[in-house]
DODREN-931507 format. One record per atom (N, C-alpha, C): residue number from 0; residue in one letter; atom name; x, y, z. Coordinates in pm, whole numbers, always signed. Layout:
R  nr rest atom     c1     c2     c3
R NUM    a   CA      X      Y      Z
...
//
This chain:
R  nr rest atom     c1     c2     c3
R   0    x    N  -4312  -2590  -2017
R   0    x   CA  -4268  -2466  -1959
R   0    x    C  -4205  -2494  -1823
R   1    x    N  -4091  -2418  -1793
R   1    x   CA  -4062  -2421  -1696
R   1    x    C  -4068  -2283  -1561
R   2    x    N  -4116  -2256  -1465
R   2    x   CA  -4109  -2167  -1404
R   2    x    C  -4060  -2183  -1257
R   3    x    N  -3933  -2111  -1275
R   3    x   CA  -3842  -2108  -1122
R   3    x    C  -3791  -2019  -1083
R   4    x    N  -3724  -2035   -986
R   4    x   CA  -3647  -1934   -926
R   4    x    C  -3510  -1923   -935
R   5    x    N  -3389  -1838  -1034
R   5    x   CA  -3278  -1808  -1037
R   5    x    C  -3195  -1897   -951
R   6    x    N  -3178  -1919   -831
R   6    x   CA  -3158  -1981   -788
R   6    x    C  -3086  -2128   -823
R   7    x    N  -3213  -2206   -883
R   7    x   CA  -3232  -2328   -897
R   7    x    C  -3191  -2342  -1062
R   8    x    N  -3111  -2254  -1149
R   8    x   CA  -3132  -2214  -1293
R   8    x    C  -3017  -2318  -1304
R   9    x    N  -2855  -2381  -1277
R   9    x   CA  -2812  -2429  -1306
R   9    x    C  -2867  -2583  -1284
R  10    x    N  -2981  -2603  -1226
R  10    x   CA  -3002  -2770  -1216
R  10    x    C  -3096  -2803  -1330
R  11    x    N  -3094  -2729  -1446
R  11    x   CA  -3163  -2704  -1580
R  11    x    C  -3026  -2738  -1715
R  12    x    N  -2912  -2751  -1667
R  12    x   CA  -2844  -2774  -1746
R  12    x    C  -2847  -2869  -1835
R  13    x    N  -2923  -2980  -1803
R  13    x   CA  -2895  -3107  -1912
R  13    x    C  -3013  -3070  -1997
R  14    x    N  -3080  -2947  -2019
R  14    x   CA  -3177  -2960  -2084
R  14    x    C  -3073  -2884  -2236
R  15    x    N  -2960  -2819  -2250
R  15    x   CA  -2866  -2793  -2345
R  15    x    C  -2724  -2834  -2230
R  16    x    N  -2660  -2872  -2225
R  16    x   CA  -2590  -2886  -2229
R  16    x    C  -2439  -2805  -2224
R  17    x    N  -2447  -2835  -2364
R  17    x   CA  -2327  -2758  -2442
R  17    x    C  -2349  -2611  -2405
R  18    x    N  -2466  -2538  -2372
R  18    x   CA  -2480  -2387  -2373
R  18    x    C  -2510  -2331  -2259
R  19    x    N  -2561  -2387  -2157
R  19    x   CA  -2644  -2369  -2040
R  19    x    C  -2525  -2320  -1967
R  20    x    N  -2410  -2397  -1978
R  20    x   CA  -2331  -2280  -1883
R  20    x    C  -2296  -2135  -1945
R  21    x    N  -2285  -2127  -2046
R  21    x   CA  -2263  -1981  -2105
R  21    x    C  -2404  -1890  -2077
R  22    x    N  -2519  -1957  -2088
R  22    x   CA  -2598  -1890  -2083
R  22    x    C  -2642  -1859  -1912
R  23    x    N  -2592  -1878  -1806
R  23    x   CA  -2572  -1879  -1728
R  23    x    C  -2462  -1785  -1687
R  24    x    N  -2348  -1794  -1761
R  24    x   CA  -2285  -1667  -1722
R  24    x    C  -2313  -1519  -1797
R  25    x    N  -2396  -1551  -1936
R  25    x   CA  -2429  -1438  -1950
R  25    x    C  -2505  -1360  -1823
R  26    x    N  -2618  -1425  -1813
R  26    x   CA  -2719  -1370  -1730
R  26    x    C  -2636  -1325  -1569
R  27    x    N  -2512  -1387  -1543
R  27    x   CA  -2487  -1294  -1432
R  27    x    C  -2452  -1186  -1467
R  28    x    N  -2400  -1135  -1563
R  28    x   CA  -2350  -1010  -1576
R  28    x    C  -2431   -894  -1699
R  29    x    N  -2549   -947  -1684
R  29    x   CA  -2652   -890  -1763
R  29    x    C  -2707   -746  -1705
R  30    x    N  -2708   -765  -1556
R  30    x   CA  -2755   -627  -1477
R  30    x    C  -2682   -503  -1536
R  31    x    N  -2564   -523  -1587
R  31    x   CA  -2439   -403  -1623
R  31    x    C  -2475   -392  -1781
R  32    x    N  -2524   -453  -1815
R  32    x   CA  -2508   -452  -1991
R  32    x    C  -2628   -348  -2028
R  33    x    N  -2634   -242  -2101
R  33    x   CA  -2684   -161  -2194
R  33    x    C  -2813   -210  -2283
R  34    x    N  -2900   -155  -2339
R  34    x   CA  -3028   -253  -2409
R  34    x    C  -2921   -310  -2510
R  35    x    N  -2957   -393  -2545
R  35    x   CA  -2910   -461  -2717
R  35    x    C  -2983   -606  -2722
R  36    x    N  -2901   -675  -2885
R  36    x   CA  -2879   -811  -2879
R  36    x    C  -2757   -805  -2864
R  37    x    N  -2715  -1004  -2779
R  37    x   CA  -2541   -971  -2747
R  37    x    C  -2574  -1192  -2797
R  38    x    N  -2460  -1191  -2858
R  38    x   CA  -2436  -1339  -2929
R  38    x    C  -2355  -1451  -2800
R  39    x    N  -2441  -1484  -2774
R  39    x   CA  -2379  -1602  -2647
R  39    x    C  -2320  -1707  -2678
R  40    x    N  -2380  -1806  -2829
R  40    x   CA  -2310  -1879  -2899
R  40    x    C  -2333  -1864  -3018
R  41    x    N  -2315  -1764  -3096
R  41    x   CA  -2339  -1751  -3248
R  41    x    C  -2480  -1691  -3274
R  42    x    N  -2534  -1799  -3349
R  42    x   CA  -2641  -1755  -3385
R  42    x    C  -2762  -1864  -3336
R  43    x    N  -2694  -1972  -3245
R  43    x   CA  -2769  -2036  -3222
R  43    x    C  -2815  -2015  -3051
R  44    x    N  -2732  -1939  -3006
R  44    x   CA  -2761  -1879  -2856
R  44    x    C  -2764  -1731  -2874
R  45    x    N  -2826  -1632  -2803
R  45    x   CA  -2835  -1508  -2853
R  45    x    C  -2924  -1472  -2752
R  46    x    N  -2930  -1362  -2662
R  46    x   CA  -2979  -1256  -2582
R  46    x    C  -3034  -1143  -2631
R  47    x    N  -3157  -1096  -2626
R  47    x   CA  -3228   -934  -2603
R  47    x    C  -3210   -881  -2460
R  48    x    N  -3186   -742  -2472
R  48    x   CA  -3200   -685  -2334
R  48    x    C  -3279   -546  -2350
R  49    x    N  -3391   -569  -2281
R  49    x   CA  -3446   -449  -2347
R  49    x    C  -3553   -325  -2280
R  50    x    N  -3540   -208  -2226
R  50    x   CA  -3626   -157  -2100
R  50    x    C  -3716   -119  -2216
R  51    x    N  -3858   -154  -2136
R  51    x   CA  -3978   -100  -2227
R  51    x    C  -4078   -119  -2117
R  52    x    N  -4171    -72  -2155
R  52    x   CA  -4352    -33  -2120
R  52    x    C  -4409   -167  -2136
R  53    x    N  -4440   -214  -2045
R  53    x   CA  -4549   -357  -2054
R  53    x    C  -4664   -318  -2117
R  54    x    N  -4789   -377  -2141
R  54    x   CA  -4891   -354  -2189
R  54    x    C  -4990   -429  -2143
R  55    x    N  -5151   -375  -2150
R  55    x   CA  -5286   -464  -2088
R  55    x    C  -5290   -535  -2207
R  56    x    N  -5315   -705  -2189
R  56    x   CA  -5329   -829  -2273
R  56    x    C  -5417   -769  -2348
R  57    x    N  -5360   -807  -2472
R  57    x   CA  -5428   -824  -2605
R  57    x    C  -5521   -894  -2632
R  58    x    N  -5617   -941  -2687
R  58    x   CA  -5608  -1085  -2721
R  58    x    C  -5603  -1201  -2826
R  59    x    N  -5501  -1109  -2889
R  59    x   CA  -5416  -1222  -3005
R  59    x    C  -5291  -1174  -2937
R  60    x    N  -5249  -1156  -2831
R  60    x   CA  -5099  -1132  -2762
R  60    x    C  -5038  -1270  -2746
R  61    x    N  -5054  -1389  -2733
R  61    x   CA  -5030  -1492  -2693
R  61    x    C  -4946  -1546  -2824
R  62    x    N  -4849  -1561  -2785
R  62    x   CA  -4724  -1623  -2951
R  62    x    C  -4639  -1760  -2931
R  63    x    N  -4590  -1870  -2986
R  63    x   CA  -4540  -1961  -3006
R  63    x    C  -4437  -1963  -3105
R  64    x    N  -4283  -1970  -3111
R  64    x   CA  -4173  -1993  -3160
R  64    x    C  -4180  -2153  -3228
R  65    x    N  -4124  -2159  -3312
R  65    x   CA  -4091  -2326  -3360
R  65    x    C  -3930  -2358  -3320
R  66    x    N  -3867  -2301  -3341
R  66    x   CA  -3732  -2284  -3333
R  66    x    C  -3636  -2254  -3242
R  67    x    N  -3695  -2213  -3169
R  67    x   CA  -3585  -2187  -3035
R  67    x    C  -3669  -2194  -2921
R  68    x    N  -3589  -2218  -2830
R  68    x   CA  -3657  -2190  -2650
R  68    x    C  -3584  -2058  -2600
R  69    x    N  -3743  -2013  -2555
R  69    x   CA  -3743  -1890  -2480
R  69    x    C  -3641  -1900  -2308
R  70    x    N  -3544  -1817  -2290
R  70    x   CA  -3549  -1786  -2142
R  70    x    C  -3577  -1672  -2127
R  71    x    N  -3693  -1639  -2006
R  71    x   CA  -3744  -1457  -1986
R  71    x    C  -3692  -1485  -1848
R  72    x    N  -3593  -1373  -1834
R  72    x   CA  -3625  -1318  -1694
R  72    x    C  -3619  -1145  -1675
R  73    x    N  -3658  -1111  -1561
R  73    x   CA  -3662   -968  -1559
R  73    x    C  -3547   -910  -1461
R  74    x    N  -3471   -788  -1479
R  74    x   CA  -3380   -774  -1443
R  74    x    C  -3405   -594  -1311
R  75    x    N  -3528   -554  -1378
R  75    x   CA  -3603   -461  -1280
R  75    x    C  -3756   -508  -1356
R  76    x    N  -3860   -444  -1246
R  76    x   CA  -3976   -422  -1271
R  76    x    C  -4050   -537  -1268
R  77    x    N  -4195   -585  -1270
R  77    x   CA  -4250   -691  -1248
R  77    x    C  -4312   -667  -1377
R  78    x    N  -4382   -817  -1411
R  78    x   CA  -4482   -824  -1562
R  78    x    C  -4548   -955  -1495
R  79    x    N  -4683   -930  -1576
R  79    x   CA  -4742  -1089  -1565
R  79    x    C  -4698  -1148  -1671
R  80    x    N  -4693  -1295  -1670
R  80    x   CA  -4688  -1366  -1781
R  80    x    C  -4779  -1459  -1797
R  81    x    N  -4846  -1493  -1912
R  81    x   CA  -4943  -1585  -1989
R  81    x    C  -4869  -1713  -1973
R  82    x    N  -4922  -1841  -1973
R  82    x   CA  -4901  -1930  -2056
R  82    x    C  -4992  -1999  -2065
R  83    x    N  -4986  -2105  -2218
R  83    x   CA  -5093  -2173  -2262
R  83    x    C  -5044  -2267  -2396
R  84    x    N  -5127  -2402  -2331
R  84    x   CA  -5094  -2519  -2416
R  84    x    C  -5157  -2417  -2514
R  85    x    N  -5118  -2482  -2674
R  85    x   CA  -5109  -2415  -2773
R  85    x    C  -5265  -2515  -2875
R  86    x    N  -5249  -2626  -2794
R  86    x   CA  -5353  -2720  -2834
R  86    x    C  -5473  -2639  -2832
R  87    x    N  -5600  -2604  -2892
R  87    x   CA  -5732  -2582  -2892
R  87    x    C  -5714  -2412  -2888
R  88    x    N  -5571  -2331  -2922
R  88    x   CA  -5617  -2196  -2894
R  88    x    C  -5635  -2154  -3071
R  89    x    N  -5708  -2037  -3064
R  89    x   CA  -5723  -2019  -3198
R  89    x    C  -5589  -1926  -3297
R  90    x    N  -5577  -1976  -3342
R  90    x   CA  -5433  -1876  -3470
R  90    x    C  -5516  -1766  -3502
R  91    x    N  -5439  -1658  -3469
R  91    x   CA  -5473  -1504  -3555
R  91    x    C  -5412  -1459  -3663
R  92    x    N  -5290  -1501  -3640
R  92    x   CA  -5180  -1499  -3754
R  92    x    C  -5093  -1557  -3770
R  93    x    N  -5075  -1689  -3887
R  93    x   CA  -5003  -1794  -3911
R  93    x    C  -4868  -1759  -3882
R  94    x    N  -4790  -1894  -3848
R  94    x   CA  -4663  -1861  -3823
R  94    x    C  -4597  -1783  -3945
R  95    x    N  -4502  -1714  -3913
R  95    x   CA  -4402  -1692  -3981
R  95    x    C  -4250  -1683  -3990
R  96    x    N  -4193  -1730  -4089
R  96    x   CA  -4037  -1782  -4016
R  96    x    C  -3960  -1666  -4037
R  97    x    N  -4010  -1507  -4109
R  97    x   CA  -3924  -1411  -4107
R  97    x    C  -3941  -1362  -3953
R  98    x    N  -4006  -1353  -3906
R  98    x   CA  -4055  -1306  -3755
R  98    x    C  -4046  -1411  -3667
R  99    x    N  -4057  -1529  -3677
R  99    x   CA  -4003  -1620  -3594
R  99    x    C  -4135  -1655  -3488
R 100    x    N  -4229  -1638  -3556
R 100    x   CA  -4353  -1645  -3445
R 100    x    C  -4472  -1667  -3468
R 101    x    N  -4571  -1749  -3403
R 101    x   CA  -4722  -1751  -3463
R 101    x    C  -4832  -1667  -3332
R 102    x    N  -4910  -1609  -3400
R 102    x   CA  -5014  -1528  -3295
R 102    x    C  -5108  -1633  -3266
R 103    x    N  -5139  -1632  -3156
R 103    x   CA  -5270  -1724  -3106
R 103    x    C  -5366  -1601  -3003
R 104    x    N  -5420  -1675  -3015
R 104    x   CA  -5565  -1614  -2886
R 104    x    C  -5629  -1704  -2817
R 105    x    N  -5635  -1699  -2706
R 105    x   CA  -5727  -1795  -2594
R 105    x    C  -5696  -1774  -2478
R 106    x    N  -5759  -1873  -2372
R 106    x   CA  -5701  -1846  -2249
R 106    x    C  -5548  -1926  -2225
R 107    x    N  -5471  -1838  -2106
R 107    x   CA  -5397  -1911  -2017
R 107    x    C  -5364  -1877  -1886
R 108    x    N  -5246  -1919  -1818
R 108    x   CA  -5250  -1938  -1680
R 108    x    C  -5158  -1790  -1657
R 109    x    N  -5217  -1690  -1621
R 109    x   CA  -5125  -1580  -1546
R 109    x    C  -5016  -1600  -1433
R 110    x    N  -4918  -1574  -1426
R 110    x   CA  -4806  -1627  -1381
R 110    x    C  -4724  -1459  -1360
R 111    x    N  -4661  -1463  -1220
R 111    x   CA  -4573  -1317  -1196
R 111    x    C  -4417  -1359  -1226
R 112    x    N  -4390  -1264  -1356
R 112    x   CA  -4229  -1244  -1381
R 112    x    C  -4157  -1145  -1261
R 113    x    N  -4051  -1136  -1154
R 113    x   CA  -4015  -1076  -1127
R 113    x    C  -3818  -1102  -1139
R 114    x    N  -3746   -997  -1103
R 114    x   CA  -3611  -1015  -1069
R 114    x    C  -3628  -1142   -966
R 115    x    N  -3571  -1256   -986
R 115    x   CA  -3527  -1366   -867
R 115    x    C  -3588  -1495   -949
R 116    x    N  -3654  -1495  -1061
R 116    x   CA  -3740  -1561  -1089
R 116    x    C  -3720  -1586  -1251
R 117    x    N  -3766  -1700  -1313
R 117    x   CA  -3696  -1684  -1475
R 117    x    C  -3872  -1789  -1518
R 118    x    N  -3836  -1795  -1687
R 118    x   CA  -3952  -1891  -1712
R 118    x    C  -3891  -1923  -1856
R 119    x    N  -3857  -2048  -1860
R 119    x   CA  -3816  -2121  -2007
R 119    x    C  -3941  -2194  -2068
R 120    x    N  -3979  -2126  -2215
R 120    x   CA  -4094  -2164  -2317
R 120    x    C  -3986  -2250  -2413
R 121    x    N  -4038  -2358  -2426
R 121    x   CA  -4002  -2450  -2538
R 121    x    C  -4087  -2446  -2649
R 122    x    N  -4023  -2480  -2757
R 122    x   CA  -4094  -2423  -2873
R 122    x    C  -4236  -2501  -2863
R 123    x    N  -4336  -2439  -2913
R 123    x   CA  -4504  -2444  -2958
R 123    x    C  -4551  -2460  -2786
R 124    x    N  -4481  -2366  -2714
R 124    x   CA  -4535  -2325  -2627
R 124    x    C  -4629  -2203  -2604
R 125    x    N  -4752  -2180  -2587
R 125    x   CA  -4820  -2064  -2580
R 125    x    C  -4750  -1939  -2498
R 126    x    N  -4741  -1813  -2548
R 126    x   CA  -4711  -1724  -2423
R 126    x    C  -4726  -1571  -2437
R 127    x    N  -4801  -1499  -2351
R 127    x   CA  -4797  -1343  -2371
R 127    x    C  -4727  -1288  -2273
R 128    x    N  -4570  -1231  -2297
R 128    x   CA  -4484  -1215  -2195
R 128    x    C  -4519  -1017  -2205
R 129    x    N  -4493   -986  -2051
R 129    x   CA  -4481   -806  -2118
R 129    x    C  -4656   -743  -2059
R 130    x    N  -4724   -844  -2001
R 130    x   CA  -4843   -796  -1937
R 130    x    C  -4891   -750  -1833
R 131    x    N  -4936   -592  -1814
R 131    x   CA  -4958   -533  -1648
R 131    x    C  -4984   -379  -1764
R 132    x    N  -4963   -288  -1629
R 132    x   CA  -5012   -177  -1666
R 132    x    C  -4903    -74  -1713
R 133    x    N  -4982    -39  -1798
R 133    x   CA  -4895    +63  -1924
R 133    x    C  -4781   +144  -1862
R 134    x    N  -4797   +197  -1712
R 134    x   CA  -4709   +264  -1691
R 134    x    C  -4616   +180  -1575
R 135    x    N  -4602    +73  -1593
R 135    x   CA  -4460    +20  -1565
R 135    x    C  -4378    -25  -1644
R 136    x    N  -4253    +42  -1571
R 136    x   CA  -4164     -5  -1686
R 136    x    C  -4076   -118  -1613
R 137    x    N  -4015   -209  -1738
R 137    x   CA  -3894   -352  -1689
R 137    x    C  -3821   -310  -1776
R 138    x    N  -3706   -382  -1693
R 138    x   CA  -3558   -427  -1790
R 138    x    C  -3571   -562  -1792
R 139    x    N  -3577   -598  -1896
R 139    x   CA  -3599   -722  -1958
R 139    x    C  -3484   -829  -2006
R 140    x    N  -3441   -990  -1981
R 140    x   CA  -3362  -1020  -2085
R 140    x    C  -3435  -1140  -2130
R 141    x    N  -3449  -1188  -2247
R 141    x   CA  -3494  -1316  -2341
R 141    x    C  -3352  -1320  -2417
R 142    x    N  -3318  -1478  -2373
R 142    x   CA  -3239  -1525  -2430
R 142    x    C  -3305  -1612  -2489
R 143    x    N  -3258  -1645  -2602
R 143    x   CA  -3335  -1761  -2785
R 143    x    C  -3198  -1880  -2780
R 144    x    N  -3251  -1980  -2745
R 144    x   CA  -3159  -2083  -2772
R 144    x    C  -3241  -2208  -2888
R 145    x    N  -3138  -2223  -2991
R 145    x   CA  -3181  -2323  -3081
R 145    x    C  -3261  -2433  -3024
R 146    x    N  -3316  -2507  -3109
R 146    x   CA  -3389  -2613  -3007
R 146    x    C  -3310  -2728  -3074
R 147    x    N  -3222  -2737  -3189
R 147    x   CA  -3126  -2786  -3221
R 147    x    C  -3022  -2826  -3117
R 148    x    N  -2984  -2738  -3003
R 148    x   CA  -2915  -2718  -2899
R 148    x    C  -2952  -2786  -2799
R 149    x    N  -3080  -2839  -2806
R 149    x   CA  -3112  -2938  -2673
R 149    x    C  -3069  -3049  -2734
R 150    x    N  -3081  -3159  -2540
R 150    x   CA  -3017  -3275  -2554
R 150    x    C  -3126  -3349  -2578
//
């Protein structure tokens, strides 16, 4: 996992390459964009943007991708974020590749998402993104990059 500050987001490039600058200019001009998905490189780069209601941790909230790396950053509003080696936590619900995700439960390290700030999950990374109290709301973006796409 990586957790930084916007800032410092282009000295992350050799981790794709080929995409990191697109995905980089998406995200500047993300503040103006409307909720959706928007295709950055096909189907192998691809953005959510999405205002919603955080929620108090679950605890089978914690999920792991095989297939792509997560970028979260928040564009209003604050959230905590989870993370957790994926080693020793327990599965609630096996992966699945129509949903793109496996449920786990256990502990991990609480971590603050805000605007200025981003956090890249590589796949069979633990994570419960979207955690605080019910009545705040974020604008959200997760961009999904293949893991095919890394160098």
């Amino acid at each position: 996992m990586i957790f930084d500050q916007m800032k410092n987001f282009a000295k992350y490039a050799p981790l794709a390459p080929a995409v990191w600058g697109k995905v980089e200019t998406f995200i500047a001009g993300a503040g103006a964009l409307p909720d959706g998905r928007y295709e950055i490189a096909g189907s192998e780069v691809f953005a959510t943007i999405d205002t919603h209601h955080i929620a108090p941790l679950n605890p089978d909230r914690l999920e792991y991708h095989r297939d792509y790396v997560d970028i979260q950053l928040l564009l209003e509003g604050e959230e905590d974020f989870i993370y957790a080696p994926i080693d020793g936590l327990a599965v609630t619900r096996e992966y699945r590749p129509d949903a793109g995700l496996c449920r786990l439960e256990g502990p991990g390290l609480a971590l603050k998402l805000v605007p200025g700030n981003f956090a890249v999950l590589f796949p069979e990374e633990g994570h419960a993104p979207g955690v605080g109290p019910e009545t705040m709301s974020v604008k959200k973006v997760v961009i999904k990059i293949a893991a095919s796409c890394l160098a």
